[in-house]
Every structure is written in C-alpha cells, then in structure tokens.
N, C-alpha and C positions, 0 to 999 in steps of 0.2 A: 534082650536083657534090660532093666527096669535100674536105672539108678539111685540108688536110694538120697533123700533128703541131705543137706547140708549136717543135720544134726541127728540123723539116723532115724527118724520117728518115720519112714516112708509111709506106716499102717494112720498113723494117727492123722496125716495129710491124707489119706484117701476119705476114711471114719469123718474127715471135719466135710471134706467136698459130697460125700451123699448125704452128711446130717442137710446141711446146706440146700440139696434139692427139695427138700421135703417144708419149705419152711414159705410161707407168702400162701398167695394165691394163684391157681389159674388164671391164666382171662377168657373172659365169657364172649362170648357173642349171642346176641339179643336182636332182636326187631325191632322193629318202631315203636312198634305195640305193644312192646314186655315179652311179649315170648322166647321160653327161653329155648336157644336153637343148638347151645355148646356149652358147656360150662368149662371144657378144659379147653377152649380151641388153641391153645398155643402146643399142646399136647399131643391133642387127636386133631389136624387137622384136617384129615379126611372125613370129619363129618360135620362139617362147616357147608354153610350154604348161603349165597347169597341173596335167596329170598326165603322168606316163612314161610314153609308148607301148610300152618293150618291160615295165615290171613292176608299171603300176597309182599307184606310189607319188605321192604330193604332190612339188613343185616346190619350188628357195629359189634365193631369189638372199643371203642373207643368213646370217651365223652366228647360230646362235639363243645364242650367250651373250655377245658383247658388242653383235650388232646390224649391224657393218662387213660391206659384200660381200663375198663371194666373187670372188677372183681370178680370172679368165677368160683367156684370150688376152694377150700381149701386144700392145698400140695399134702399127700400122705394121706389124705382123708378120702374113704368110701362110700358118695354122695349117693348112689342109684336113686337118682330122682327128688330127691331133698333140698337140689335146690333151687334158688326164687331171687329172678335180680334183683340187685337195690333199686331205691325209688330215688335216689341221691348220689353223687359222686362222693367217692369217699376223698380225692383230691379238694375238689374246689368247694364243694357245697350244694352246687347246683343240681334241680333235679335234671335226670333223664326224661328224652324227649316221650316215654311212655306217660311218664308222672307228668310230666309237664303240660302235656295234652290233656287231662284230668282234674288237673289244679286250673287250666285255665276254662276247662268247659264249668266247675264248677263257681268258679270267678263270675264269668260271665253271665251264668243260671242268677246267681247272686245280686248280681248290680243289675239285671234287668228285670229285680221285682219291682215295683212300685207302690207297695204297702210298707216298703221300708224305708226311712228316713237315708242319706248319704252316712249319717253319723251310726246308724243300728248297722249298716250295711256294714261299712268299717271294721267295727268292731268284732260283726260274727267272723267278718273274713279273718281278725289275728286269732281268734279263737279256734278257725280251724286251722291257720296254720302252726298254732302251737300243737293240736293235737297231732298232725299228721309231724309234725318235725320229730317226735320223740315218744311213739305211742303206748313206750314203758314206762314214763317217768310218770313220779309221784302222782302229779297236779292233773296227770290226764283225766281221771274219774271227774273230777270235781269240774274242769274246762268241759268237758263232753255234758256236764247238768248246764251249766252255764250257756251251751250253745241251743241245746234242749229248749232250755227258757224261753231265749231272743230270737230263736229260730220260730221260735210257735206266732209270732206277728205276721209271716211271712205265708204268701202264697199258700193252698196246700201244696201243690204242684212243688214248689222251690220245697216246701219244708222236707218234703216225701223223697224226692230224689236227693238235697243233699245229707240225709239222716241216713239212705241208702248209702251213697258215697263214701262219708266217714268209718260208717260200720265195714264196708267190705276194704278200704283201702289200710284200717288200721286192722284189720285182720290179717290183711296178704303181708302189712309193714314185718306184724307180729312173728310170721314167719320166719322173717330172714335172722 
C-alpha cells in the first residue's frame, strides 16, 4: 500500500521525480583519443570498456583536472550516433586529454618553425586559440583570414598541416 504525500499530491511527487530523470546529461566515456566508447555509461553500463576497440587507448568518464564527468548524451534524448565529445570541460575550461594532445602537437608544429619571428609565432598561436575556443562566434571568419595571412610566412609544411588542423578540428567542434 503506497502512502500518499503529506498534502495528497502523491501523482504530482511521482510526475516531478521522472520529469527530473530526464533532465542533465549522461556521462560519457571516451579514450584518450576522442573516441567515443559510451555516451550514456552511467546508464548502459554494460557497454563500457576499459580500452578502445578501434585505437588501444584507456577509457575516462572523468576530466582528469577538476574530476567532474564528462558530458554524454543528453537524458530523454534519442542520440543513435549523434554524438561527439567535447574538446573542453564544461566544468573547468580545460581541454580533454584528446584536445589537448592536438593543441599541443600543434603548439609545437608552430614554435618549431623558424621562418617565424617568436612575436608572429605568438600571435598566430592566440589566433588559433580564439578560433578553436568558440568556432560559432562571430569573429571566427574574420580570425580564420587573419591566421590565413600570418600563417602564409610560415613553413609550407607548418602552414599545410596547421590549416588542415583548424579546418577538421572546428569541423568536428561544429558538431557538438
């Protein structure tokens, strides 16, 4: 026998606790590598795995800098396949260790031209990171000619692969 509420409403306490499930996110679990391996693992735990079947890599359902999960699916919502981790913690700011690994091979690519001043070098780096932090906002066209520009001093090699980089990475952002 079900005792009803203090104030008789027992339906409207049940109607508030499933709106309630349906409301957030999943948590995801990802690779190292971006791949995405769960999107509801808190959900479907039985298809969680602790390594990436297509690249080897380890498993997270977690940011490794402040600890909060990882975004997954939105709760109520019918993903099949739609969706695409972020490249950022929606806690702290920090990317994930997929992004992270990309931002810094591109760092790297960057500072070890030598056709570039430390000051040009500088520069294109804020450029790209304004483009990759927000790759819907306004200013992105106009930052993406801008990097276009200053990038053309560079290597071909640097120019060719980080003009690849930008283009597939604010692609895959665009996704999410």
């Amino acid at each position: 026998m079900r005792l009803a509420s203090p104030n008789g409403d027992e339906q409207a306490m049940r109607d508030d606790r499933d709106r309630k499930q349906f409301r957030g996110y999943h948590v995801a679990q990802v690779c190292l590598n971006g791949h995405s391996i769960n999107d509801s693992s808190d959900s479907y735990p039985e298809y969680n795995q602790r390594f990436c079947a297509a690249c080897g890599a380890e498993t997270i359902t977690t940011c490794w800098h402040c600890n909060d999960t990882i975004r997954g699916a939105v709760r109520g919502e019918l993903n099949w396949g739609n969706y695409h981790p972020p490249a950022f913690c929606h806690n702290c700011g920090k990317p994930y260790p997929w992004m992270q690994d990309r931002l810094q091979t591109a760092k790297d690519l960057l500072y070890n031209d030598d056709k570039l001043s430390l000051e040009e070098r500088e520069k294109l780096w804020g450029i790209l990171g304004y483009v990759m932090s927000d790759p819907k906002a306004d200013l992105v066209a106009a930052k993406k000619k801008l990097f276009e520009i200053e990038i053309a001093k560079a290597l071909p090699a640097t120019r060719d692969l980080l003009m690849d980089f930008m283009a597939k990475l604010t692609a895959e952002m665009m996704k999410s």
